[in-house]
Backbone as numpy.savetxt, mean C-alpha at the origin, in Angstrom:
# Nx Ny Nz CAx CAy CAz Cx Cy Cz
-2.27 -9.42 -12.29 -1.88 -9.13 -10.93 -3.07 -8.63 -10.15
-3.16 -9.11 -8.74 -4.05 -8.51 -8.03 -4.07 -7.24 -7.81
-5.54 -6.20 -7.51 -5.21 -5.17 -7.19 -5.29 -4.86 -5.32
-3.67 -4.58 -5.09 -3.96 -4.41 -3.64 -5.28 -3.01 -3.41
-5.76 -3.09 -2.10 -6.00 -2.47 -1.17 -5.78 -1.12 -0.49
-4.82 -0.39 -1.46 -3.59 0.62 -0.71 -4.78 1.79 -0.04
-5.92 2.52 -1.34 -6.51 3.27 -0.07 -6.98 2.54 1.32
-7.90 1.26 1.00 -8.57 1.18 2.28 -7.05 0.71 3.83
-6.22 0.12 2.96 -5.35 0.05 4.33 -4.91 1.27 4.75
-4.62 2.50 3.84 -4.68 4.04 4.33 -5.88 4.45 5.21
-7.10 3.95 5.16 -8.15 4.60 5.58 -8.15 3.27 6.89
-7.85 2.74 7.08 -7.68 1.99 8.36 -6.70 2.34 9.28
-5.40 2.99 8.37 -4.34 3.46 9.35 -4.98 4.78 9.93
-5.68 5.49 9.15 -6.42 6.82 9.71 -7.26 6.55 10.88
-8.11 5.53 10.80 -9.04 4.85 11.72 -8.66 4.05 13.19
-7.65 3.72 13.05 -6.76 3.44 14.12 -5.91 4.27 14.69
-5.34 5.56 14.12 -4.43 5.93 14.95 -4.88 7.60 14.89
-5.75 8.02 13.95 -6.07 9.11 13.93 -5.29 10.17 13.28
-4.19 9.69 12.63 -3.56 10.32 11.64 -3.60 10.05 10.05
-3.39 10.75 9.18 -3.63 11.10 8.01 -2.53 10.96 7.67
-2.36 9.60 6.50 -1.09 9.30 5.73 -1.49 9.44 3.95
-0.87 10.29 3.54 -1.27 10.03 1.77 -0.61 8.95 1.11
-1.37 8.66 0.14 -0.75 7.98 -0.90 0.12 8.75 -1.44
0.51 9.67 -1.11 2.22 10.65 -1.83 3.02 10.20 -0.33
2.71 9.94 0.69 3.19 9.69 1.57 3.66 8.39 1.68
2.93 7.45 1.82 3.24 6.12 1.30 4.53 5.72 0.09
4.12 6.24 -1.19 5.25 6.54 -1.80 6.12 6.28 -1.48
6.39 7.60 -0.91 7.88 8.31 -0.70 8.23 7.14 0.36
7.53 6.36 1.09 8.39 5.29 2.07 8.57 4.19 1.24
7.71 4.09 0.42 8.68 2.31 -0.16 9.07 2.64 -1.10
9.03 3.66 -1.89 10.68 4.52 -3.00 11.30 5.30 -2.56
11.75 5.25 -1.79 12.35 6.69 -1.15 13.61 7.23 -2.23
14.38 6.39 -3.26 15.28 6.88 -4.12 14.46 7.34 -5.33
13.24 7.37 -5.44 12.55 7.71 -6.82 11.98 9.15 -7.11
11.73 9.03 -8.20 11.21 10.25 -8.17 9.61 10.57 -7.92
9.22 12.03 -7.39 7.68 12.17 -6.95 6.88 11.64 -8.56
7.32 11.77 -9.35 6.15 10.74 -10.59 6.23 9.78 -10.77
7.31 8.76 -10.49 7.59 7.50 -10.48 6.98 7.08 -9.15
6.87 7.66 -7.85 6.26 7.17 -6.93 4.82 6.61 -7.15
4.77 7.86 -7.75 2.86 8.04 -7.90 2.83 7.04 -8.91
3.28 6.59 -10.23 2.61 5.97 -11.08 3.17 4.43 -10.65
3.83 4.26 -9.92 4.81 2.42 -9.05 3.01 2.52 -8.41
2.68 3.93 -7.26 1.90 3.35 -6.63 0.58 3.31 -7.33
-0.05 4.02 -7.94 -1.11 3.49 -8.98 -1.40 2.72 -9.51
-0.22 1.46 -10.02 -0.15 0.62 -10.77 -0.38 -0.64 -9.37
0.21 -0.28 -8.57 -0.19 -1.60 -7.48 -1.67 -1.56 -6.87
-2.40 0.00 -7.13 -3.50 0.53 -6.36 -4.80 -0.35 -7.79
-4.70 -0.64 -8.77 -5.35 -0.55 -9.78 -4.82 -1.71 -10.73
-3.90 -3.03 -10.42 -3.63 -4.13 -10.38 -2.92 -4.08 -11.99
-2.34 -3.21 -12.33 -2.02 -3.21 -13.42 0.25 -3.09 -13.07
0.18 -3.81 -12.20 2.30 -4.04 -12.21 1.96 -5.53 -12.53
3.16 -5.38 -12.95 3.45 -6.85 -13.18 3.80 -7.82 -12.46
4.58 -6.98 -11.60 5.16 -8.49 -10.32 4.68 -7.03 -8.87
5.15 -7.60 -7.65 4.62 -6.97 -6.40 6.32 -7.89 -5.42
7.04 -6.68 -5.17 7.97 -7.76 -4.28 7.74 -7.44 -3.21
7.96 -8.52 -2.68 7.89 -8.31 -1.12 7.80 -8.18 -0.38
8.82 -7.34 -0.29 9.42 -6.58 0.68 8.62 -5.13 0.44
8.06 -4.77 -0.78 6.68 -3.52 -0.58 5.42 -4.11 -0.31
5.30 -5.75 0.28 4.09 -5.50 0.97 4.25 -5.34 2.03
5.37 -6.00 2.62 5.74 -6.12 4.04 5.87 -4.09 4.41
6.17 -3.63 4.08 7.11 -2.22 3.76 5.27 -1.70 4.19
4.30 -2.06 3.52 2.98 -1.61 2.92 1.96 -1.80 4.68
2.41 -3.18 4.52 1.37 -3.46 5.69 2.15 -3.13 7.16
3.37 -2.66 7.30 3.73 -2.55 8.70 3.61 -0.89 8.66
3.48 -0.20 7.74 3.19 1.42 7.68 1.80 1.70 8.40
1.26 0.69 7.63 -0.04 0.92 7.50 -1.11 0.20 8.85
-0.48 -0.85 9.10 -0.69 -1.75 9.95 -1.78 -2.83 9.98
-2.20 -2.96 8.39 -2.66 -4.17 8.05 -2.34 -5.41 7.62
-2.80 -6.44 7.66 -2.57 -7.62 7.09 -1.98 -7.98 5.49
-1.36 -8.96 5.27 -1.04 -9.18 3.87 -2.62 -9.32 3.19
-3.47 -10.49 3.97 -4.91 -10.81 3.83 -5.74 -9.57 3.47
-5.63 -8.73 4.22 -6.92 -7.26 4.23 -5.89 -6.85 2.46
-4.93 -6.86 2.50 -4.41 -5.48 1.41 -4.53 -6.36 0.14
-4.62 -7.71 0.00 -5.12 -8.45 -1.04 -6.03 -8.51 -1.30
-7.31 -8.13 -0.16 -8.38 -8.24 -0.11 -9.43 -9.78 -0.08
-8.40 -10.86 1.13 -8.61 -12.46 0.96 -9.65 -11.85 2.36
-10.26 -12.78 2.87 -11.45 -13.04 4.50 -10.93 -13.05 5.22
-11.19 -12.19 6.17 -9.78 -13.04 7.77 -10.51 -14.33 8.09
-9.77 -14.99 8.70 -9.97 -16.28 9.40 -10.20 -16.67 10.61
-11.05 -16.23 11.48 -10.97 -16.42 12.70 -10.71 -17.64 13.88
């Protein structure tokens, strides 16, 4: 599995809007029924390409938080 992007699209949402979102923050929005160690180790495992599958609906969930591309958080070229 690829490893997304999750800090640098965090550090772009900082860069654009001037607020400070954690990766405990993040979390808690695309698990919101889980628990704070299951957050952290779901999101580690997508941060460090080691899940097995990636649905969806947590990239979509990922990149409209954050307000990057599917492209940037995969880490593919934009296309101009």
């Amino acid at each position: 599995m690829a490893r997304l992007r999750i800090s640098e699209a965090l550090k772009a949402y900082s860069d654009r809007t001037g607020e400070r979102m954690t990766q405990n923050d993040l979390a808690a929005k695309i698990y919101p029924d889980a628990s704070p160690q299951s957050r952290a180790i779901n999101l580690s495992r997508l941060s460090t390409g080691k899940a097995k599958t990636v649905n969806l609906e947590t990239i979509k969930i990922i990149c409209n938080l954050t307000g990057v591309s599917p492209n940037f958080l995969f880490g593919y070229p934009f296309k101009n």
